[in-house]
N, CA, C and O of each residue as an XYZ file, in Angstrom:
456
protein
N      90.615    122.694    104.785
C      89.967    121.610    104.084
C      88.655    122.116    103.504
O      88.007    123.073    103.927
N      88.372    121.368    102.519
C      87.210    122.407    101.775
C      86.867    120.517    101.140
O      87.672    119.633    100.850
N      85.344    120.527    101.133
C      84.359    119.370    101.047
C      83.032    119.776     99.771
O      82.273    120.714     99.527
N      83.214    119.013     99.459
C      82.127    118.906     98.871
C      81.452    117.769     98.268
O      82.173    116.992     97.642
N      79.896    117.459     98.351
C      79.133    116.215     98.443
C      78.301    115.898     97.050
O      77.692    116.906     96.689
N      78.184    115.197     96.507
C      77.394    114.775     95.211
C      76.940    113.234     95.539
O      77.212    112.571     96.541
N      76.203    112.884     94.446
C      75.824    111.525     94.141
C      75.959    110.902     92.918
O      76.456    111.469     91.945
N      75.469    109.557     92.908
C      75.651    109.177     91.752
C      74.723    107.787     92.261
O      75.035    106.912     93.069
N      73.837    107.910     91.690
C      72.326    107.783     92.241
C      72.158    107.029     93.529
O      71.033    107.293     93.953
N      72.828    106.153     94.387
C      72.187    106.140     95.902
C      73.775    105.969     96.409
O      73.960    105.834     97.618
N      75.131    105.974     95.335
C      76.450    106.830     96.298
C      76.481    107.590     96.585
O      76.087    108.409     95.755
N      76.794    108.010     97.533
C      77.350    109.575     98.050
C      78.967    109.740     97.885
O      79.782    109.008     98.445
N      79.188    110.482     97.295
C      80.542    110.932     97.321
C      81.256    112.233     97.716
O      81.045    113.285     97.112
N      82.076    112.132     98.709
C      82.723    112.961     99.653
C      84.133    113.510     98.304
O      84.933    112.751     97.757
N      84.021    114.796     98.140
C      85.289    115.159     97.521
C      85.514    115.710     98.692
O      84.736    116.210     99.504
N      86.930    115.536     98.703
C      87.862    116.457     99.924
C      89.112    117.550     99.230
O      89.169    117.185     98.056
N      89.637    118.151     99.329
C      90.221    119.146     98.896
C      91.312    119.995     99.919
O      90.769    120.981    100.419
N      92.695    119.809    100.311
C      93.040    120.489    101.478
C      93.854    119.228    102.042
O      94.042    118.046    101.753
N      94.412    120.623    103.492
C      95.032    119.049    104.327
C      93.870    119.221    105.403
O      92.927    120.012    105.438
N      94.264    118.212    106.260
C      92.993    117.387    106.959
C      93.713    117.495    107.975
O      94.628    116.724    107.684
N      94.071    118.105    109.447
C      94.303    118.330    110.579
C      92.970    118.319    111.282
O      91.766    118.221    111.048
N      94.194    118.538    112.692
C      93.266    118.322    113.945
C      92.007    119.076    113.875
O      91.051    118.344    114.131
N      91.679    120.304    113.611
C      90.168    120.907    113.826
C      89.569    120.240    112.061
O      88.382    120.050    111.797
N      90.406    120.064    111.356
C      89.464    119.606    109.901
C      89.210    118.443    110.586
O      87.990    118.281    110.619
N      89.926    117.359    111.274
C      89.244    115.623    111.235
C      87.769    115.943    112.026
O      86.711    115.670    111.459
N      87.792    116.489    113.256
C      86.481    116.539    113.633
C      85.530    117.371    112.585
O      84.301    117.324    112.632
N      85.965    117.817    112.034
C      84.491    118.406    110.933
C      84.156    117.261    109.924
O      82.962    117.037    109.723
N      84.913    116.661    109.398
C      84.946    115.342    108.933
C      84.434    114.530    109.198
O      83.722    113.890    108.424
N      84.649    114.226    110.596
C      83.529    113.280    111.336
C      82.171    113.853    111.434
O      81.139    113.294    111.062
N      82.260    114.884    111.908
C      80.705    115.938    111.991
C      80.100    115.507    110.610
O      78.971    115.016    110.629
N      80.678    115.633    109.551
C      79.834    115.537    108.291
C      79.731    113.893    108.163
O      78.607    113.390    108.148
N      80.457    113.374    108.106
C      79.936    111.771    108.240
C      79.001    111.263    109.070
O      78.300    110.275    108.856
N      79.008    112.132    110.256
C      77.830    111.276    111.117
C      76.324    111.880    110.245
O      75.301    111.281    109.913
N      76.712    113.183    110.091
C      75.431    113.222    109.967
C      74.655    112.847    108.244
O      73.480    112.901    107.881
N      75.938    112.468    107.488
C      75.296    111.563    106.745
C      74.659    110.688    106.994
O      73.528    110.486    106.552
N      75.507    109.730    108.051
C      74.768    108.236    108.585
C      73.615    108.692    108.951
O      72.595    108.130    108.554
N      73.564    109.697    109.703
C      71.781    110.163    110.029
C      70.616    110.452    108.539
O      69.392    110.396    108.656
N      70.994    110.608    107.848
C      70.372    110.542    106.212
C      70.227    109.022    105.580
O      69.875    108.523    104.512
N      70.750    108.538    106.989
C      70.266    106.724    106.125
C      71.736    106.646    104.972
O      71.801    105.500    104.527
N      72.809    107.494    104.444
C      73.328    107.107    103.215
C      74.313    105.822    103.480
O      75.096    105.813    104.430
N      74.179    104.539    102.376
C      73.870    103.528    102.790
C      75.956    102.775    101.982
O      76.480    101.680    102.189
N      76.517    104.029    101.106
C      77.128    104.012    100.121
C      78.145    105.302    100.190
O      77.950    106.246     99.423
N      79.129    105.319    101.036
C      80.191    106.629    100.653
C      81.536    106.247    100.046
O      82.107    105.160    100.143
N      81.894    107.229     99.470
C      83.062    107.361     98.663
C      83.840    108.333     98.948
O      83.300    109.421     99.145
N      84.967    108.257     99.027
C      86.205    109.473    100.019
C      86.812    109.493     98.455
O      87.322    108.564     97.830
N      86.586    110.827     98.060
C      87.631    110.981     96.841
C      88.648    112.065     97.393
O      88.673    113.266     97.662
N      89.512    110.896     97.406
C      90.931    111.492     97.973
C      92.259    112.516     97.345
O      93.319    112.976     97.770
N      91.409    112.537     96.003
C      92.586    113.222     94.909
C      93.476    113.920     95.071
O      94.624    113.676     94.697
N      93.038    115.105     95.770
C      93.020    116.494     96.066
C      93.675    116.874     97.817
O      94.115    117.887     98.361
N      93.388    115.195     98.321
C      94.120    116.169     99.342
C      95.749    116.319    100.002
O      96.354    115.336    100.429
N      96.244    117.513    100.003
C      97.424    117.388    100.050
C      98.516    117.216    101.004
O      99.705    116.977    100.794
N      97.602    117.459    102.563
C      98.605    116.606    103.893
C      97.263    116.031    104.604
O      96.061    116.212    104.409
N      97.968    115.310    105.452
C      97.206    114.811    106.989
C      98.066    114.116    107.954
O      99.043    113.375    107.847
N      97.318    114.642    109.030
C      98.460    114.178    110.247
C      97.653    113.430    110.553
O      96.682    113.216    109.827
N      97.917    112.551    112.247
C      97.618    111.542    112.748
C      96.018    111.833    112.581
O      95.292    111.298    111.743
N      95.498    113.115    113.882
C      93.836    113.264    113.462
C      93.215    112.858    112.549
O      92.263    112.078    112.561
N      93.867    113.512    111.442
C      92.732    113.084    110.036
C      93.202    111.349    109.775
O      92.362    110.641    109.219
N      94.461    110.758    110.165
C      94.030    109.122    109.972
C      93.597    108.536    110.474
O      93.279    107.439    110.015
N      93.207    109.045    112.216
C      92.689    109.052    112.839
C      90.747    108.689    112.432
O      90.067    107.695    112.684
N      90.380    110.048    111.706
C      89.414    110.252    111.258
C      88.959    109.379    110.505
O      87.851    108.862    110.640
N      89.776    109.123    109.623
C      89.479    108.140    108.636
C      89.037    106.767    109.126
O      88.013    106.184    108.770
N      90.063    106.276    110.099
C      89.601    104.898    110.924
C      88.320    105.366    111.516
O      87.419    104.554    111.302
N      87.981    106.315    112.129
C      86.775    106.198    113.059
C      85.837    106.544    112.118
O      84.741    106.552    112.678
N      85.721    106.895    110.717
C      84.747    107.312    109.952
C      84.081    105.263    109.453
O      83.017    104.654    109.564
N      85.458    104.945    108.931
C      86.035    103.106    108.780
C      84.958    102.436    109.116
O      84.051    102.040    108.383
N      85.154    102.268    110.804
C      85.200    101.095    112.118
C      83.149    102.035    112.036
O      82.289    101.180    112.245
N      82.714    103.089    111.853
C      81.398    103.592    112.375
C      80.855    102.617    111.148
O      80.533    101.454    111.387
N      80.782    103.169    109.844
C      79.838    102.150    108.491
C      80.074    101.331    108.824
O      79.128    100.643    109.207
N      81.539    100.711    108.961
C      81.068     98.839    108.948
C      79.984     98.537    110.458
O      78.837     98.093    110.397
N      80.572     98.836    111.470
C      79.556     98.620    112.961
C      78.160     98.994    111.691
O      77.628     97.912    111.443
N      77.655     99.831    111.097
C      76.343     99.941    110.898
C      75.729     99.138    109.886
O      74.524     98.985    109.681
N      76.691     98.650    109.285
C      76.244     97.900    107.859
C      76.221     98.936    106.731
O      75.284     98.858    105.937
N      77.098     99.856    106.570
C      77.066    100.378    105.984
C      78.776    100.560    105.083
O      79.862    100.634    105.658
N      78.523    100.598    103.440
C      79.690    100.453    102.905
C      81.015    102.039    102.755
O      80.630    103.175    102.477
N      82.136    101.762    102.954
C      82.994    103.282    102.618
C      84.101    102.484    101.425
O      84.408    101.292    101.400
N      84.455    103.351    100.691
C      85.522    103.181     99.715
C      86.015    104.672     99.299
O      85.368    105.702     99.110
N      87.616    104.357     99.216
C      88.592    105.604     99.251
C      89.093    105.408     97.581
O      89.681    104.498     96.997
N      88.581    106.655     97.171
C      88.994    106.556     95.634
C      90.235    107.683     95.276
O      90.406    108.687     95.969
N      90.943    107.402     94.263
C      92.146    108.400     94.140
C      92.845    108.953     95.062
O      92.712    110.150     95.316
N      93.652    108.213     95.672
C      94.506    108.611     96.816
C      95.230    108.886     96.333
O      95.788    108.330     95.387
N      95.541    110.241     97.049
C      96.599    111.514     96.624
C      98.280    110.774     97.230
O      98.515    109.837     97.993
N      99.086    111.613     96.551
C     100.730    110.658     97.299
C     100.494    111.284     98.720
O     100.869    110.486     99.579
N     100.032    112.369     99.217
C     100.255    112.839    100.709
C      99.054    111.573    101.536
O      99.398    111.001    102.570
N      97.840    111.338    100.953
C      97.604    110.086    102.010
C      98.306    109.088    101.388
O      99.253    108.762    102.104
N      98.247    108.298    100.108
C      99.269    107.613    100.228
C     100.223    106.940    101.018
O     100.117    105.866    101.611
N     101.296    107.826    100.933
C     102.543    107.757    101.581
C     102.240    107.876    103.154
O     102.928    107.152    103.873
N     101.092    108.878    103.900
C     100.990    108.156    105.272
C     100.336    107.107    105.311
O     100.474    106.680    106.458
N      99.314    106.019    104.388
C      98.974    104.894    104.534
C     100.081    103.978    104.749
O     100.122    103.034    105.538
N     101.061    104.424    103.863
C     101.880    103.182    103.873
C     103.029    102.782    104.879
O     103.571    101.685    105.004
N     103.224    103.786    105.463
C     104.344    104.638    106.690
C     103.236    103.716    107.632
O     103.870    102.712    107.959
N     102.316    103.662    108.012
C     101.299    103.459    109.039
C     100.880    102.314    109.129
O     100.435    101.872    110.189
N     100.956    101.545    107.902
C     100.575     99.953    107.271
C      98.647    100.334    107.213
O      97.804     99.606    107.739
N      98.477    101.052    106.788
C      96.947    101.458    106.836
C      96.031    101.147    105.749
O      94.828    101.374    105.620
N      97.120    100.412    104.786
C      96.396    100.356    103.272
C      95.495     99.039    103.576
O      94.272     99.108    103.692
N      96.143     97.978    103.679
C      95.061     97.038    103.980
C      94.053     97.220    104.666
O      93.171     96.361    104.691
N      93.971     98.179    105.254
C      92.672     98.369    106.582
C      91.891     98.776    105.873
O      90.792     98.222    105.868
N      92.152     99.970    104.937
C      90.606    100.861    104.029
C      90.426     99.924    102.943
O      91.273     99.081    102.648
N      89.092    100.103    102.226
C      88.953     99.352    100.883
C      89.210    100.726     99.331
O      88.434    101.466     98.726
N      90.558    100.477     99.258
C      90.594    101.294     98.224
C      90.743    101.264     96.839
O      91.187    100.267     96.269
N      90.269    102.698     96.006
C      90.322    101.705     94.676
C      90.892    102.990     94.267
O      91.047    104.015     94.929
N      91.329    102.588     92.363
C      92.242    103.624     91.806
C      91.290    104.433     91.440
O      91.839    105.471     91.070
N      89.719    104.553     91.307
C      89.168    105.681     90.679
C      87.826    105.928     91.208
O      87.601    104.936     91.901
N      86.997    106.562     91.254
C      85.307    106.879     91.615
C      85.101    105.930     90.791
O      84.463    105.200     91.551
N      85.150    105.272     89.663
C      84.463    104.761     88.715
C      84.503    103.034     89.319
O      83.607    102.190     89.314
N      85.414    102.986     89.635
C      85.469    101.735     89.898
C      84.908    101.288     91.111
O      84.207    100.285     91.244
N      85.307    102.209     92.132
C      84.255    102.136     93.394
C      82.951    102.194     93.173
O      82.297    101.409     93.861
N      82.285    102.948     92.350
C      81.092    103.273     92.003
C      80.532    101.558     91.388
O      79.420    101.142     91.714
N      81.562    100.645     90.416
C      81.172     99.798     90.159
C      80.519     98.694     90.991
O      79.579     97.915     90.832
N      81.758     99.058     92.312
C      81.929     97.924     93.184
C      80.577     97.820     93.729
O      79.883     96.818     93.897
N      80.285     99.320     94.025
C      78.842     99.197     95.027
C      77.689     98.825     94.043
O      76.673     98.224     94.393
N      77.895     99.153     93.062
C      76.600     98.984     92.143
C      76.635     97.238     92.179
O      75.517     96.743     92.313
N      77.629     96.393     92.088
C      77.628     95.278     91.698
C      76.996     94.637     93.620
O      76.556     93.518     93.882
N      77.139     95.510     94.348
C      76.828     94.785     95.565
C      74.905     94.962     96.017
O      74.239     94.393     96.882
N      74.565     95.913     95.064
C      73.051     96.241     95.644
C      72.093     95.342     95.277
O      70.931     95.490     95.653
């Protein structure tokens, strides 16, 4: 798994790249917490790119989920690739995340919430 972080002036956006297994979900989490420790108030999972995940990384995803909301803090999953996809939907997981079809639109969502 290979990460990389940008903004778009107080989003943060998580590109992910790779599949997302058991030693990638805990680095995943590692980097999310210590966003939350940066105060970032606004993340975005751009999912485009990544091309498997097993239970861990959906795993990950819920516990990345269930941590922002407990803090008051917003997550949105943009461009989901068919490999999460298709385990969202196998899992019934889609309703649980707030997802949208693009960065742009997520990007809207939060802008329209600040």
């Amino acid at each position: 798994m290979e990460t990389r972080i940008w903004t778009n002036g107080s989003i943060y956006i998580l590109d992910i790249q790779g599949d997302i297994h058991y030693v990638d979900s805990n680095r995943l989490k590692d980097m999310v917490m210590k966003m939350i420790g940066k105060k970032v108030e606004c993340l975005i999972i751009n999912a485009s790119r990544i091309k498997s995940i097993d239970s861990s990384g959906i795993g990950a995803f819920i516990y990345i989920s269930s941590t922002l909301k407990k803090l008051g803090m917003s997550l949105a999953i943009a461009n989901v690739s068919a490999a999460l996809g298709q385990v969202m939907d196998k899992t019934k997981l889609v309703s649980y995340f707030p997802i949208y079809k693009n960065i742009n639109e997520a990007v809207e969502k939060f802008s329209q919430e600040q």
